[in-house]
N, C-alpha and C positions, 0 to 999 in steps of 0.2 A: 464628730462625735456620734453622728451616726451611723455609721460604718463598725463602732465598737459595739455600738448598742445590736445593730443586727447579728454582729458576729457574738455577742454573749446567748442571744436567743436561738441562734444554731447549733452552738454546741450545748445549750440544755434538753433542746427539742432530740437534738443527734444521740446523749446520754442516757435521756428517759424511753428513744425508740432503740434504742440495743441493749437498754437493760431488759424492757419487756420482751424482745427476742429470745436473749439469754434465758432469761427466766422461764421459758417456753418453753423451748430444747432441754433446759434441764429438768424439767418435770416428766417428759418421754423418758428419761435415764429410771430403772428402778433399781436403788439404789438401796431395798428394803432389807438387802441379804449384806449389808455394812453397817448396819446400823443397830444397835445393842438395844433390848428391852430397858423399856423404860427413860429412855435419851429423846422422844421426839421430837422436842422442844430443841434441844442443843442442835440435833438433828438441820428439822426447817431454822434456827437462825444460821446455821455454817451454810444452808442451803441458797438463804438468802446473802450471807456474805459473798459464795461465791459468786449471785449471779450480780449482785453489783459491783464485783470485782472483773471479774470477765467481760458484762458490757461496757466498762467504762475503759477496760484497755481496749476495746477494738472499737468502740466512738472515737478514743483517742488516735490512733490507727487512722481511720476514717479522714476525722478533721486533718491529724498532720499533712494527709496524701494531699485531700483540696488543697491547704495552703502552699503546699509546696508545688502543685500545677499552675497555680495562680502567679506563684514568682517565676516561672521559668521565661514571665516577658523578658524578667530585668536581665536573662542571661546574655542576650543579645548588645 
């Protein structure tokens, strides 16, 4: 049971350091010549959907690659 319990704390740790990545990068993007008078609001939440969309696939990304290193003992 511990082994689950660490691997639930890795990939939260893993999802909340690649969202704050993402969220980083896309803040460097000006994005001000997309975006309509009076929308900021609609704006930063699509802003913020995509950056917890985009970290959460490449956390996902991330984790599948460890787990899949990790079985390559059982290939033998």
């Amino acid at each position: 049971m511990d082994a689950v319990g660490y691997q639930s704390l890795t990939n939260m740790i893993s999802h909340i350091i690649f969202i704050m990545i993402t969220w980083r990068l896309l803040q460097s993007i000006n994005l001000d010549g997309l975006i309509k008078k009076g929308k900021v609001f609609e704006a930063r939440l699509l802003l913020i959907f995509l950056t917890i969309t985009i970290g959460t696939a490449v956390s996902n990304f991330f984790l599948d690659y460890l787990q899949w290193s990790k079985n390559l003992q059982f290939l033998l």
